[in-house]
C-alpha positions as CSV (number, residue, x, y, z in Angstrom):
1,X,-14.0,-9.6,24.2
2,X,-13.4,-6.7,21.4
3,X,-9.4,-6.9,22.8
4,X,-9.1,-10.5,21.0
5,X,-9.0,-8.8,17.5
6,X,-5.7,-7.1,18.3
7,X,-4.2,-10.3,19.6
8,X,-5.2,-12.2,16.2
9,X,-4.0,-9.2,14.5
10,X,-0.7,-9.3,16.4
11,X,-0.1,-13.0,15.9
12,X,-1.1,-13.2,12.4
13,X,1.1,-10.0,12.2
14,X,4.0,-12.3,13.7
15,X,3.6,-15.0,11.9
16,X,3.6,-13.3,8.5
17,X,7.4,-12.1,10.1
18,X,8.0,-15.6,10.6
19,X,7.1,-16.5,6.8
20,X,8.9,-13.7,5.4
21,X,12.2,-14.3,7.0
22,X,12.3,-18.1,6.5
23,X,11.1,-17.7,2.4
24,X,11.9,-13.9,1.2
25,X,16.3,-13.7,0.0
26,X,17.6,-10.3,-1.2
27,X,17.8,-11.4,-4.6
28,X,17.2,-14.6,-6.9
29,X,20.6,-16.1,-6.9
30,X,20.1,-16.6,-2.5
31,X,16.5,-18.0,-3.5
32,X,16.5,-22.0,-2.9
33,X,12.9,-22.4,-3.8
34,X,13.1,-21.2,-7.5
35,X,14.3,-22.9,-10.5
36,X,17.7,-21.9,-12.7
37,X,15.5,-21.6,-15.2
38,X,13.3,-18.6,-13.6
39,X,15.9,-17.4,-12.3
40,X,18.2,-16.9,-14.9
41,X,14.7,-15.1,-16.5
42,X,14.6,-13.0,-13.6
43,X,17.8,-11.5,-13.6
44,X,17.7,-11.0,-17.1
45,X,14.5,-9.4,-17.6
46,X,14.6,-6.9,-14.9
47,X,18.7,-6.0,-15.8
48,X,19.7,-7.2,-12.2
49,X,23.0,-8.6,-13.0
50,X,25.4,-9.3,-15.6
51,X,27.6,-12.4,-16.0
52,X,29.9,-10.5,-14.1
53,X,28.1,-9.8,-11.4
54,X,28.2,-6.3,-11.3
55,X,24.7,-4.3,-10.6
56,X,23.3,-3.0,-13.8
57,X,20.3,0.0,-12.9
58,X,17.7,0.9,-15.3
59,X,16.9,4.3,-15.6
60,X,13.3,4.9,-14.6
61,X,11.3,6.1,-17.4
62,X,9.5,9.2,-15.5
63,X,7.4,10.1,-18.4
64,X,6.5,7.3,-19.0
65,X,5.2,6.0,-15.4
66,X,3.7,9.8,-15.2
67,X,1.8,9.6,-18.3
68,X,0.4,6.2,-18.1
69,X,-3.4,5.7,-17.8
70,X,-3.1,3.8,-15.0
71,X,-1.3,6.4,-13.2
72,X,-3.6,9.2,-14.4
73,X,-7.2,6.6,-13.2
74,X,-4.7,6.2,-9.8
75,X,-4.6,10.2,-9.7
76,X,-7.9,10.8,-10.1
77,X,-9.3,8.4,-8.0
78,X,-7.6,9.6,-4.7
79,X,-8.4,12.9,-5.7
80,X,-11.9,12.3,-5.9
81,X,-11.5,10.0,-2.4
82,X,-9.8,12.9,-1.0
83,X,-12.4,15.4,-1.6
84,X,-15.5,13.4,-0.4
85,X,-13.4,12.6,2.7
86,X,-12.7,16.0,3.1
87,X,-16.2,17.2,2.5
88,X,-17.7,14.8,4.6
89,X,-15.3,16.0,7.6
90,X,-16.1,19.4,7.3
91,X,-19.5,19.3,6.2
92,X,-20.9,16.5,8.0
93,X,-21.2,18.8,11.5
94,X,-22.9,21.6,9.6
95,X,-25.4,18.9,8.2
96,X,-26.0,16.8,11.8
97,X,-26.5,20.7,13.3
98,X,-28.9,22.1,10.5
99,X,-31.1,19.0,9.4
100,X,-30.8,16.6,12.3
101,X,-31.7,19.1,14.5
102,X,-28.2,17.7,16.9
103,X,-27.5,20.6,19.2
104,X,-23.5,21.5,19.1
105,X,-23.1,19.7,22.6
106,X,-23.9,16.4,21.3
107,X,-22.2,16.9,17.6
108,X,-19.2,18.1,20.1
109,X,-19.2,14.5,22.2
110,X,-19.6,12.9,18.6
111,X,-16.4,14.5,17.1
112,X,-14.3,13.8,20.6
């Protein structure tokens, strides 16, 4: 029945756990499955750490992330998600009364 799609769900669900414990390490150097070669370009390129092996941070660059085009699109898209949402929560009882002729009983059982 319908109750089988949350028991696919749930075992796909643990058997992505399963996966992800066995393959994913904290960082590259516990990683048995990559080369030294990618992992020496790992560390390197994303200033994990040193030769020393002391944690290097790179500062975020705020601006930057804030001022990027794809940030702005990103922006704008949820904001144009969020109000249709929103309209079509609020509006959509007005518009089932009014032109579909509902009365508010029914538009009531729909909502609940």
């Amino acid at each position: 029945g319908w109750e089988s799609v949350f028991y696919v769900m749930g075992g796909l669900s643990c058997l992505w756990c399963v996966l992800w414990v066995a393959l994913v390490q904290d960082t590259p150097q516990q990683q048995p499955l990559i080369s030294t070669e990618e992992r020496e370009m790992i560390v390197t390129s994303l200033g994990g750490k040193t030769n020393d092996h002391t944690p290097h941070k790179l500062p975020v660059p705020w601006r930057a992330v804030l001022t990027s085009p794809a940030f702005l699109a990103i922006l704008v898209a949820h904001a144009c998600s969020n109000w249709g949402w929103y309209m079509l929560l609020i509006e959509l009882p007005f518009y089932m009364k009014q032109v579909l002729k509902f009365n508010m009983t029914e538009v009531r059982h729909i909502y609940n």
